[in-house]
N, CA, C and O atoms as CSV, one atom per row, in Angstrom:
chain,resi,resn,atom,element,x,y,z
A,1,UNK,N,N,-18.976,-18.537,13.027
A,1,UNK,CA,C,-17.740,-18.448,13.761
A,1,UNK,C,C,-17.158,-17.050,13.563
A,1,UNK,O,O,-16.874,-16.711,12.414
A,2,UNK,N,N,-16.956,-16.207,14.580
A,2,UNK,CA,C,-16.050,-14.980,14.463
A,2,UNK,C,C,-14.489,-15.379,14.746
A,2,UNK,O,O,-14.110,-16.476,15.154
A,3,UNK,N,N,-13.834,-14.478,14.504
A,3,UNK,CA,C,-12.826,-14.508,14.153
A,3,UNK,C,C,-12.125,-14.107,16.215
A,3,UNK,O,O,-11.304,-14.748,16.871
A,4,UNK,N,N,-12.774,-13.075,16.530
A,4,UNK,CA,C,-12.522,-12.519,17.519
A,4,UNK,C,C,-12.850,-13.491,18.935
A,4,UNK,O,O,-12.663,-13.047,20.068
A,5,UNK,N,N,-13.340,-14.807,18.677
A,5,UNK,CA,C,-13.172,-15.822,19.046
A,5,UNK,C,C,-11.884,-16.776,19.348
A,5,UNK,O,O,-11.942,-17.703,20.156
A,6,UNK,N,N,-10.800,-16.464,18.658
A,6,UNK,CA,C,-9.953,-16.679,18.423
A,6,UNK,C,C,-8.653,-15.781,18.927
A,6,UNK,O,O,-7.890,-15.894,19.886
A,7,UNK,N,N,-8.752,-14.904,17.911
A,7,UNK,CA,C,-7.704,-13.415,18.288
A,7,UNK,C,C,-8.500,-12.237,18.824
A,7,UNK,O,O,-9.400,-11.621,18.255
A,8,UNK,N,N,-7.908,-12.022,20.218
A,8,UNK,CA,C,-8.427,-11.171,20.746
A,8,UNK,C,C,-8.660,-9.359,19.942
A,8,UNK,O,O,-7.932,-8.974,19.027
A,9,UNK,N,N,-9.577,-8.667,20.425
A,9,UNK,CA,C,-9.924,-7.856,19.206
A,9,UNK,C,C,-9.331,-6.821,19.488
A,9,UNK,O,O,-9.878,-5.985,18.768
A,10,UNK,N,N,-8.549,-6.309,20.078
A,10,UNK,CA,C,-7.900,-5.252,20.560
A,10,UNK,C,C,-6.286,-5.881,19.730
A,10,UNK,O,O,-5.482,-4.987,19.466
A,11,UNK,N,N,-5.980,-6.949,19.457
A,11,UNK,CA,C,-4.897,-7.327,18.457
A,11,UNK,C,C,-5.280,-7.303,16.976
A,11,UNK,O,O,-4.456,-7.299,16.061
A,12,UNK,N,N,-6.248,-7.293,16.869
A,12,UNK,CA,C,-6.922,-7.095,15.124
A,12,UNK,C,C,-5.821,-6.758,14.718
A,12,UNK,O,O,-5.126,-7.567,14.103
A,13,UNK,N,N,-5.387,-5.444,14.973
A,13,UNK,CA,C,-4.862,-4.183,14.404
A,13,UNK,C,C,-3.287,-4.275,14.133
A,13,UNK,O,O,-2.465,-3.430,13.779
A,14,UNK,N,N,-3.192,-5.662,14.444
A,14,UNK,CA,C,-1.605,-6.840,14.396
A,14,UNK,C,C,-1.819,-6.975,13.551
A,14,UNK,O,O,-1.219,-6.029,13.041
A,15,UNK,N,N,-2.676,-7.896,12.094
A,15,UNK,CA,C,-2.817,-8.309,11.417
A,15,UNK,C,C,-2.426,-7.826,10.373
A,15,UNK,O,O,-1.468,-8.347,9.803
A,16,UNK,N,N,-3.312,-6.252,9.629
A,16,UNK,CA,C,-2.856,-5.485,8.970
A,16,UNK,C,C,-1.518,-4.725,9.219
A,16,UNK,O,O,-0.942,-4.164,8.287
A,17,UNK,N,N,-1.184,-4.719,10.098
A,17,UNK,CA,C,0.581,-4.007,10.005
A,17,UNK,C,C,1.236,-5.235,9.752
A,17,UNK,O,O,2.450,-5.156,9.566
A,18,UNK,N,N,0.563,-6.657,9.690
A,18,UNK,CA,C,1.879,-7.491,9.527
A,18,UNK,C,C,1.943,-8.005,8.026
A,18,UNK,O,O,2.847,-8.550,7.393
A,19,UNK,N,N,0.451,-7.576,7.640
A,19,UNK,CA,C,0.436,-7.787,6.239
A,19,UNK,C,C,1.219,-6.535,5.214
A,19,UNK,O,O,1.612,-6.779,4.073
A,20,UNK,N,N,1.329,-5.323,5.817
A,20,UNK,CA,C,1.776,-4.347,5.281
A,20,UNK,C,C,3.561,-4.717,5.258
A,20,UNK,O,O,4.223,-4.544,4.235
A,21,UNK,N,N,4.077,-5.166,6.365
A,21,UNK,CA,C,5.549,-5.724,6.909
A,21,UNK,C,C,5.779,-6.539,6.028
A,21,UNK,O,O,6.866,-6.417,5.462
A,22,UNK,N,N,5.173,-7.275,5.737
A,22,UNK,CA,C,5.035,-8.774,4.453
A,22,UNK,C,C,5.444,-8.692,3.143
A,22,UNK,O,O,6.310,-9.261,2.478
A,23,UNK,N,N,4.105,-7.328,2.800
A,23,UNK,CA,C,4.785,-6.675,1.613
A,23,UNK,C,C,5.885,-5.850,1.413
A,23,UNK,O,O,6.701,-6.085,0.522
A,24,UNK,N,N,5.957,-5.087,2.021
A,24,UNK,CA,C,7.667,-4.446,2.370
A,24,UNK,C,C,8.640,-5.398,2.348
A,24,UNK,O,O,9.497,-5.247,1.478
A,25,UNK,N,N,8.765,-6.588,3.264
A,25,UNK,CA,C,9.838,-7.245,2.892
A,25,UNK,C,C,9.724,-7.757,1.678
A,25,UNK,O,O,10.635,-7.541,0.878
A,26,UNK,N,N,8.280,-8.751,1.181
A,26,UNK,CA,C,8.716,-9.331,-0.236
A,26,UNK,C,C,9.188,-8.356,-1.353
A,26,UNK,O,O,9.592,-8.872,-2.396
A,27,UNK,N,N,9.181,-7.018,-1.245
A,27,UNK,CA,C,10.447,-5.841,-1.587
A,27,UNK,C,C,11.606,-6.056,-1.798
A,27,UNK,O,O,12.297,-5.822,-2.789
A,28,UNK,N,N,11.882,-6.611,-0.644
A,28,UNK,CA,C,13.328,-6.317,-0.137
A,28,UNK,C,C,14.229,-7.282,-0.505
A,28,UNK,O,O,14.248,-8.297,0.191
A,29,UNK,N,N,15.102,-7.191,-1.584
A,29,UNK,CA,C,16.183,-7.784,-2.334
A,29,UNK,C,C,16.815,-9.216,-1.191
A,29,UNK,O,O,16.719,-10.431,-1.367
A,30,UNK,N,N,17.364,-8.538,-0.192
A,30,UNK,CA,C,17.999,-9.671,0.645
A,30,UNK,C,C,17.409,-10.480,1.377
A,30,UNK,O,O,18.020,-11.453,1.819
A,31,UNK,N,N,15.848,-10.222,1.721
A,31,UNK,CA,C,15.340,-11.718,2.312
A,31,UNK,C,C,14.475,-12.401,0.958
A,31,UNK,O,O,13.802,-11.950,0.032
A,32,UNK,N,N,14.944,-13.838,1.459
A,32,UNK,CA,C,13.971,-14.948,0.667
A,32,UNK,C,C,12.574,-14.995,1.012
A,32,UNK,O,O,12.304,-15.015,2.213
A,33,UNK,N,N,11.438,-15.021,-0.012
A,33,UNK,CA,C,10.162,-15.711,0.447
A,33,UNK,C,C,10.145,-16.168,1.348
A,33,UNK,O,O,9.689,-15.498,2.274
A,34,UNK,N,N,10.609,-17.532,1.634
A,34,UNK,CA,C,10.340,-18.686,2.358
A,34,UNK,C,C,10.502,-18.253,3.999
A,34,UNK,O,O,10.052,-18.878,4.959
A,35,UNK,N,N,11.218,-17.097,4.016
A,35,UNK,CA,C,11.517,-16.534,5.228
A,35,UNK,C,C,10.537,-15.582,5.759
A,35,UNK,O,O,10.503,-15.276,6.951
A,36,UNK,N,N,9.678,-15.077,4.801
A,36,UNK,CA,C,8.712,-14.320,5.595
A,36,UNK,C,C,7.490,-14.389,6.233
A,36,UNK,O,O,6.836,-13.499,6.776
A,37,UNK,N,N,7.251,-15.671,6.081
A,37,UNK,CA,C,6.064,-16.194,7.168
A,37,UNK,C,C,6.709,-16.204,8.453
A,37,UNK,O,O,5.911,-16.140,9.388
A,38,UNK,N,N,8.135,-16.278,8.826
A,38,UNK,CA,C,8.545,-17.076,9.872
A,38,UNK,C,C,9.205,-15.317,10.470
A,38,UNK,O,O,9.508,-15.303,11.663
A,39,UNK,N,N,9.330,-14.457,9.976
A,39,UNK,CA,C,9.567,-13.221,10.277
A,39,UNK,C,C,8.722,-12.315,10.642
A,39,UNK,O,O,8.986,-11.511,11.536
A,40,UNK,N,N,7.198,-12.337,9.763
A,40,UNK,CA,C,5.983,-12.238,10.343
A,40,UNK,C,C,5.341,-12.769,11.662
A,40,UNK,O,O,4.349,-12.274,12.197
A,41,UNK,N,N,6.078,-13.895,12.132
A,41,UNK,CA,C,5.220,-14.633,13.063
A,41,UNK,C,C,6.338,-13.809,14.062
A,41,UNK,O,O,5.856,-12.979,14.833
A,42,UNK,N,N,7.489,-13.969,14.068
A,42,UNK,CA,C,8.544,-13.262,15.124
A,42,UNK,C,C,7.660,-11.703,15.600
A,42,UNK,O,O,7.216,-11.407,16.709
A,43,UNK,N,N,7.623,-10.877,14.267
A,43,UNK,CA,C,6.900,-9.706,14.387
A,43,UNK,C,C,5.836,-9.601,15.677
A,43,UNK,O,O,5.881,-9.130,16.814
A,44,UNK,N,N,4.961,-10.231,14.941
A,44,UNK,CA,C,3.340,-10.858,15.664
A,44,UNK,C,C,3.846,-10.995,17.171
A,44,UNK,O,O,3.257,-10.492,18.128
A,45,UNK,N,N,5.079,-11.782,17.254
A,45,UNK,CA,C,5.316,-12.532,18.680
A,45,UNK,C,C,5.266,-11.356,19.541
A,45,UNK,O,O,4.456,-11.022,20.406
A,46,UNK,N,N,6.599,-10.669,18.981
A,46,UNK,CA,C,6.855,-9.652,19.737
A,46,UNK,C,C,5.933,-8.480,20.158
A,46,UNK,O,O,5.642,-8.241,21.330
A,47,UNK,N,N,5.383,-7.578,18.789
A,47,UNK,CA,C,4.087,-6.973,18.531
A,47,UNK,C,C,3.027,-7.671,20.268
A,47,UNK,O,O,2.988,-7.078,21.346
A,48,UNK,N,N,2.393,-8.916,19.957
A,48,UNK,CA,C,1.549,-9.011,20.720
A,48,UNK,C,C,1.786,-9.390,22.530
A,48,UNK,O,O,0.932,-9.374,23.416
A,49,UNK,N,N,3.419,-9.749,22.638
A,49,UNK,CA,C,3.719,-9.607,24.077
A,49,UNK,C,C,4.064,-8.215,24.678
A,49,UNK,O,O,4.049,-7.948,25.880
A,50,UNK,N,N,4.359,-7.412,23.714
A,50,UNK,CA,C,4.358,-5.552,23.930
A,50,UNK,C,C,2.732,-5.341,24.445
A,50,UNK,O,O,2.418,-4.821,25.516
A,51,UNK,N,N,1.908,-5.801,23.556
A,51,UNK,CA,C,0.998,-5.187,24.495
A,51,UNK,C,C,-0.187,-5.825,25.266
A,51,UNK,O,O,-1.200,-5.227,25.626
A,52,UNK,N,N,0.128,-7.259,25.482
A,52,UNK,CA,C,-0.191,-7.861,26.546
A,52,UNK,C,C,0.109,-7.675,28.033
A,52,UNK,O,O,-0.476,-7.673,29.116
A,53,UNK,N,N,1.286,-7.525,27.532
A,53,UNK,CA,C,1.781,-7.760,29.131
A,53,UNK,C,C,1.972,-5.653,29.629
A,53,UNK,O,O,2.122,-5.116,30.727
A,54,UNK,N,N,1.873,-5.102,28.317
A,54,UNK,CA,C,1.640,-3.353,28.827
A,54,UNK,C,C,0.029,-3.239,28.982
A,54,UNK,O,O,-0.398,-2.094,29.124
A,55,UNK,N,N,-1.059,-4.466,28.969
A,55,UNK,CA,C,-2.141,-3.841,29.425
A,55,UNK,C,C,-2.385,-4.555,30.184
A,55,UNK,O,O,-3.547,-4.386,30.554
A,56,UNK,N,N,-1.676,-5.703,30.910
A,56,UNK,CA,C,-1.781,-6.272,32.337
A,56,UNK,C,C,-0.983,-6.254,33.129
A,56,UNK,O,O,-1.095,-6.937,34.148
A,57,UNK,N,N,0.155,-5.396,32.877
A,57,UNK,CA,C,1.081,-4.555,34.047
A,57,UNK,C,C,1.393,-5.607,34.930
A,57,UNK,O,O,1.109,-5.566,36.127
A,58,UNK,N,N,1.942,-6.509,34.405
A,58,UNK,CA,C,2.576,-7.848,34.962
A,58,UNK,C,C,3.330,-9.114,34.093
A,58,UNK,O,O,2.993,-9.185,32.911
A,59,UNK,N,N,4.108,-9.903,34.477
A,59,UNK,CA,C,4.442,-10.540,33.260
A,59,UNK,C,C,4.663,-11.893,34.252
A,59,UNK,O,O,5.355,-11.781,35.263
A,60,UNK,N,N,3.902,-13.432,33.824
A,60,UNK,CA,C,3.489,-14.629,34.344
A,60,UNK,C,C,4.249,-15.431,33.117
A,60,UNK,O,O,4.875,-14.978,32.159
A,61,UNK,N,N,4.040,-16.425,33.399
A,61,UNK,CA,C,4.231,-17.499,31.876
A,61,UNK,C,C,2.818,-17.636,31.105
A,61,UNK,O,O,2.875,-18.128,29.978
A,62,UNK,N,N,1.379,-17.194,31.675
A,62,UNK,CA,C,0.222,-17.340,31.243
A,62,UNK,C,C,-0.236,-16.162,30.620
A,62,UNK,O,O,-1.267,-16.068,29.954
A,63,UNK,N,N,0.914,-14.894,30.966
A,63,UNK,CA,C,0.664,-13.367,29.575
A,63,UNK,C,C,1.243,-13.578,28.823
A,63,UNK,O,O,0.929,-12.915,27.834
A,64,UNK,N,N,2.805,-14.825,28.520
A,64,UNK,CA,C,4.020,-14.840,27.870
A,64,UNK,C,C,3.144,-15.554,26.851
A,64,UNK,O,O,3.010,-15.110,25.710
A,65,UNK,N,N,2.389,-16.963,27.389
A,65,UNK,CA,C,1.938,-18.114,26.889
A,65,UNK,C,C,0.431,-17.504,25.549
A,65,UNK,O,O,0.108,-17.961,24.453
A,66,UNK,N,N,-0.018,-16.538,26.225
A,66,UNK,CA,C,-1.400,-15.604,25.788
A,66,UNK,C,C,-0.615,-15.361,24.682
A,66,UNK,O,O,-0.664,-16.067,23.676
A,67,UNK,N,N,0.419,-13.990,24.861
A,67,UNK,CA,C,0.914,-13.265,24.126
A,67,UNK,C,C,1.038,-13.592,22.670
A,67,UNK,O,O,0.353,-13.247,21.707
A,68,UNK,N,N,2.500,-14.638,22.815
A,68,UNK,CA,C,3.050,-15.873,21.960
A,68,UNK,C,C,1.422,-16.531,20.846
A,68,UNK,O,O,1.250,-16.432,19.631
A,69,UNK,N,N,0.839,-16.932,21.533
A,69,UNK,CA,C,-0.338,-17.693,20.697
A,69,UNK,C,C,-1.169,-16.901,20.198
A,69,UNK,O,O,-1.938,-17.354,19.350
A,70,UNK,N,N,-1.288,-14.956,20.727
A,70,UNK,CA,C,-1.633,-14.621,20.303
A,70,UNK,C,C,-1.075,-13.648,18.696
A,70,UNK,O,O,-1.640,-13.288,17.664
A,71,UNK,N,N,0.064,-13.556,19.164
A,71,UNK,CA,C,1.264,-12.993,17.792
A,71,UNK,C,C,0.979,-14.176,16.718
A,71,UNK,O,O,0.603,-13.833,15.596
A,72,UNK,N,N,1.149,-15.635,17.030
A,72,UNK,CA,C,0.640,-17.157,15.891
A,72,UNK,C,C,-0.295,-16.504,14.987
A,72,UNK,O,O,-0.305,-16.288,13.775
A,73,UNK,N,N,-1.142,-16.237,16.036
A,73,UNK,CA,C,-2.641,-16.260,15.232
A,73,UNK,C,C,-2.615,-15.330,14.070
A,73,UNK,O,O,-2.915,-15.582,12.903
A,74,UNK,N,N,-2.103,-13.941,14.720
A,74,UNK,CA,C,-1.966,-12.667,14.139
A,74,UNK,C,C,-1.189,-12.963,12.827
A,74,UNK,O,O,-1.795,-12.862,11.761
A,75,UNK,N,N,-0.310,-13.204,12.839
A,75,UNK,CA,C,0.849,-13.549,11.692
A,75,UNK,C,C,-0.188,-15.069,10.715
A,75,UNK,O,O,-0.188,-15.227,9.494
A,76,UNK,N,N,-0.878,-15.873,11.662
A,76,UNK,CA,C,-1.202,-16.762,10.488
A,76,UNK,C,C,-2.293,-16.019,9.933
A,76,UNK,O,O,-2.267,-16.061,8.703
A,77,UNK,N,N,-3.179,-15.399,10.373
A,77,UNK,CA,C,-3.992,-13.958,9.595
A,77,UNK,C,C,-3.473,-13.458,8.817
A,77,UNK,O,O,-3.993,-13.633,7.715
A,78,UNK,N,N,-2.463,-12.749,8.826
A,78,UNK,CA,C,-2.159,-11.993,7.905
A,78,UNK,C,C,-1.529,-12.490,6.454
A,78,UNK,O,O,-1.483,-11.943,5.353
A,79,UNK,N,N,-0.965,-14.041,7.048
A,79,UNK,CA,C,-0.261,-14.717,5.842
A,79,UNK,C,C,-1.365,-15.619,5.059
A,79,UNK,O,O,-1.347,-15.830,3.847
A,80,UNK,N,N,-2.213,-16.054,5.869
A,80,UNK,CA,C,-3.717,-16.829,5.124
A,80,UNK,C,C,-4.044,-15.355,4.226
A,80,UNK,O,O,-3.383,-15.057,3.231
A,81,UNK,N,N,-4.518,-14.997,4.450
A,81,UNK,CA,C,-5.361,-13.307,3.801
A,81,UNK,C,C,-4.545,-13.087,2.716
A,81,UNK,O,O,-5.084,-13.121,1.610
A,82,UNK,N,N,-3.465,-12.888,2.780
A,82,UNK,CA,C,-2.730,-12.246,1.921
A,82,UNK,C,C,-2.486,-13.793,0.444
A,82,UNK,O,O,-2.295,-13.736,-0.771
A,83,UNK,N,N,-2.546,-14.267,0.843
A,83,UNK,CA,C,-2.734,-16.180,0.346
A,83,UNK,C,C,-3.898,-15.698,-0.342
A,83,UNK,O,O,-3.716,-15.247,-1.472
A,84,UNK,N,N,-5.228,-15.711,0.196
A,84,UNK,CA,C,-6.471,-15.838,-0.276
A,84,UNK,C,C,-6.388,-14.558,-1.725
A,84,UNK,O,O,-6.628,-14.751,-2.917
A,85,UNK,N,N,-5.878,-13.041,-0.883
A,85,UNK,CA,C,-6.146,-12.350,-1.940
A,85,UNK,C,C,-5.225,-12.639,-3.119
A,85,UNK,O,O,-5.700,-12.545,-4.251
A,86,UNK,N,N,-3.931,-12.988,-2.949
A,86,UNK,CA,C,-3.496,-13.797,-4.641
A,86,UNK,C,C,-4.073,-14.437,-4.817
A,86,UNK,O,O,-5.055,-13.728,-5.041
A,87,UNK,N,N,-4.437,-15.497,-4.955
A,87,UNK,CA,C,-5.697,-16.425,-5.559
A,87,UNK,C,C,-6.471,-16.258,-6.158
A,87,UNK,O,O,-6.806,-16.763,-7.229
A,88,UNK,N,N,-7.084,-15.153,-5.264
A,88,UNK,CA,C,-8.241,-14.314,-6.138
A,88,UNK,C,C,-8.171,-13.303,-6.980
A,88,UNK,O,O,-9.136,-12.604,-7.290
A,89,UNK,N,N,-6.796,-13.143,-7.483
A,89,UNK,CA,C,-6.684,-11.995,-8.472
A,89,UNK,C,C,-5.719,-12.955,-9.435
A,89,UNK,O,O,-5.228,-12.541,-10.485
A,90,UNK,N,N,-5.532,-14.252,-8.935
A,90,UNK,CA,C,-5.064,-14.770,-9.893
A,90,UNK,C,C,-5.431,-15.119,-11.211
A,90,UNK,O,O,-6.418,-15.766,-10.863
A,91,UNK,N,N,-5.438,-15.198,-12.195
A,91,UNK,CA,C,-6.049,-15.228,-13.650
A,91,UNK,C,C,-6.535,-16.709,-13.862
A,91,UNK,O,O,-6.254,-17.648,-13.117
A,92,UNK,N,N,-7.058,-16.751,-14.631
A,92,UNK,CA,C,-7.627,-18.584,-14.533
A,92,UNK,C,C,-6.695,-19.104,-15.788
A,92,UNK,O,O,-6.612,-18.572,-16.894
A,93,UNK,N,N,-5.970,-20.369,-15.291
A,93,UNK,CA,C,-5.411,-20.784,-16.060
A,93,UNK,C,C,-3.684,-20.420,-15.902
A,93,UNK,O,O,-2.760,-20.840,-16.599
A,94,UNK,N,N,-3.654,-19.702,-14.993
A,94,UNK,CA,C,-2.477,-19.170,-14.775
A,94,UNK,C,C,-1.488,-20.214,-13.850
A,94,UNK,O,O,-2.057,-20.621,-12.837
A,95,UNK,N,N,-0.128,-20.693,-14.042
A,95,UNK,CA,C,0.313,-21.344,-13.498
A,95,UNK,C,C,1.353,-20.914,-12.595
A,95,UNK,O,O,2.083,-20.005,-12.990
A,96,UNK,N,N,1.540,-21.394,-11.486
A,96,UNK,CA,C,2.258,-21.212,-10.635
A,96,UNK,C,C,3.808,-20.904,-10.758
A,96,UNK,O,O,4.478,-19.954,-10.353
A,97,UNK,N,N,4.117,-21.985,-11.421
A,97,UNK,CA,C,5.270,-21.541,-11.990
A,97,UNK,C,C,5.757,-21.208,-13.644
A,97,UNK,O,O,6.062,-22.157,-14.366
A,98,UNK,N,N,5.794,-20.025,-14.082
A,98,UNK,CA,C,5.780,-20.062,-14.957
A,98,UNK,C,C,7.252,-20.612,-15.861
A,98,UNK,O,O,8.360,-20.579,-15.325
A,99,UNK,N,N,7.053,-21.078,-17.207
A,99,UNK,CA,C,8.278,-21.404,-17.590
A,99,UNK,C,C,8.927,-20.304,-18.070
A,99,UNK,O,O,10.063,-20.133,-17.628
A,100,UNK,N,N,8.593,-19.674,-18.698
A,100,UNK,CA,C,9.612,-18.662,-19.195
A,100,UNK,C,C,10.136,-17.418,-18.268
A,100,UNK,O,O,10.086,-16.202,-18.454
A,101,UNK,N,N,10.478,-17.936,-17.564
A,101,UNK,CA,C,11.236,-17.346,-16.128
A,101,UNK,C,C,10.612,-15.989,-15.582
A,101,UNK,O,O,11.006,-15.414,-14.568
A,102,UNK,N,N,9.438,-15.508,-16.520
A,102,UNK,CA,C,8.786,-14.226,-15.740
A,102,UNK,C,C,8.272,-14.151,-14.075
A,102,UNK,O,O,7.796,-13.110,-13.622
């Protein structure tokens, strides 16, 4: 299964700026975690109806509908990935939440 099956490959390049956006915000003092999957996906939304509908020089409910599902995808890419690579640098034995408030 490729991936580009899915998300068109000329949006790849959504993915990594939204993972880079991700980390910048989990930075950023005033937004919560829980909020940045759902800020990522806004990103993605927008990100991928900019250049849907600027490389089909028209706008239908079926470039809006493209667009939209294609920003989803993009943003759930970047938030799966970024998932996978903590995991994998996670230490064994290491718990999620730790108690002593570190």
């Amino acid at each position: 299964m490729d991936i580009t099956n899915y998300i068109m490959p000329e949006l790849l390049l959504i993915v990594p700026v939204l993972w880079v956006i991700g980390k910048l915000l989990k930075e950023a003092d005033f937004i919560r975690d829980k909020l940045i999957p759902l800020i990522l996906g806004g990103v993605g939304i927008l990100l991928a109806v900019c250049w849907v509908v600027g490389a089909t020089n028209h706008f239908s409910v079926t470039v809006v509908f493209t667009a939209v599902t294609q920003g989803i995808l993009c943003a759930g890419a970047a938030v799966y990935g970024n998932q996978i690579f903590k995991q994998l640098r996670k230490k064994e034995g290491e718990s999620k939440d730790k108690k002593d408030g570190n």
